[in-house]
N, C-alpha and C positions, 0 to 999 in steps of 0.2 A: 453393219455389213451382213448380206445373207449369203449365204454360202450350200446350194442342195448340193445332197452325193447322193447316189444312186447306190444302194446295196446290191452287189455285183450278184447272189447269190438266189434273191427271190424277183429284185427288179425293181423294189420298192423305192423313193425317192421320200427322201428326210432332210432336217435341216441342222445343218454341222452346228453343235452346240461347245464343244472342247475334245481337247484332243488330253491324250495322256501316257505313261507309261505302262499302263496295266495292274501297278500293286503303290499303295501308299509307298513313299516313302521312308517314311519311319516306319512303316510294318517288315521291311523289307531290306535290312542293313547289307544283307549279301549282293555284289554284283553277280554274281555265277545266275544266282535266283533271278534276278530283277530280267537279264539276257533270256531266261529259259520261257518268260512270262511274256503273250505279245503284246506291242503296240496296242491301243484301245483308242479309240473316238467315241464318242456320247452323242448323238442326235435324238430329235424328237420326230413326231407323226404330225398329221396333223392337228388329232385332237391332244397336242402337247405332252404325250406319252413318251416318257423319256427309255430310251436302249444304249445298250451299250454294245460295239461291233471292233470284233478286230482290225485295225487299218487297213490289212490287205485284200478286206471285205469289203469295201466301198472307193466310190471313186467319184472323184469332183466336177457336175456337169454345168454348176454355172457358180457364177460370183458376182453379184449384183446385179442380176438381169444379163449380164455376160458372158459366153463360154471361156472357158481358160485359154486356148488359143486363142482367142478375140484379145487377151489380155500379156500373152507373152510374145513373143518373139519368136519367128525360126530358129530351129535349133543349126547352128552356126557348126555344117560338115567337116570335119577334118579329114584329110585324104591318111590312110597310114602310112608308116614310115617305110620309104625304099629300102628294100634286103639285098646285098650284095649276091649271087648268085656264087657259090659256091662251085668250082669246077673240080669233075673227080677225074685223076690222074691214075696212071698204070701204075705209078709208084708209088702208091698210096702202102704206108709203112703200115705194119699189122705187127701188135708184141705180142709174143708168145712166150708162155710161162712154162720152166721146166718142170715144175710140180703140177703140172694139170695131171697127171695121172696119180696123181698120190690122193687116196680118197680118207685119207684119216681126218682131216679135219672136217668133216661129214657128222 
C-alpha cells in the first residue's frame, strides 16, 4: 500500500513510510514527557531519503492511486441540539448580600 502526504510547509510530496510517537518508548518512561514530544511520521523522497516530520506537518493526498475522499465516505451532518429559549421575566429574583460593603475580606 502507498500512501503520499504532501509536507504542508514547503509542498514537497513523500511517501508515508510509519507513523510514530516521537520518543522511544523505553527512552521515555514518563507520560507528561512522551505528551510534551509531537506525533512524528517518517517518509522518504524519492531518491529513498528517509525524514522524519511532525504529523501536523503533512497531510495525506492519495492512497493507492486514490484520494482519501475517493475512499471515505461523507461526513454524515448532525444538526445540533435544540435550546429551549429561555424567557426573561420582570420578576426575575436578584440576591443581595448584606456584606457587600464589608471590604475586609479583600
Amino acid at each position: 500500500m502507498a500512501i503520499i502526504v504532501q509536507h504542508t510547509l514547503t509542498g514537497n510530496y513523500y511517501l508515508l513510510l510509519a507513523t510514530g510517537g516521537g520518543a522511544d518508548q523505553k527512552l521515555m518512561p514518563s507520560r507528561l514527557l512522551k505528551n510534551l514530544l509531537p506525533a512524528m511520521v517518517t517518509v522518504c523522497d524519492r531518491q529513498g531519503n528517509i525524514f522524519g516530520f511532525p504529523a501536523t506537518e503533512v497531510m495525506v493526498t492519495e492512497i493507492d492511486g486514490q484520494s482519501p475522499s475517493d475512499l471515505l465516505p461523507e461526513p454524515e451532518v448532525i444538526p445540533p441540539p435544540e435550546v429551549a429559549e429561555r424567557q426573561v421575566t420582570s420578576e426575575t429574583e436578584v440576591e443581595v448580600c448584606d456584606d457587600d460593603n464589608n471590604e475586609e475580606w479583600i
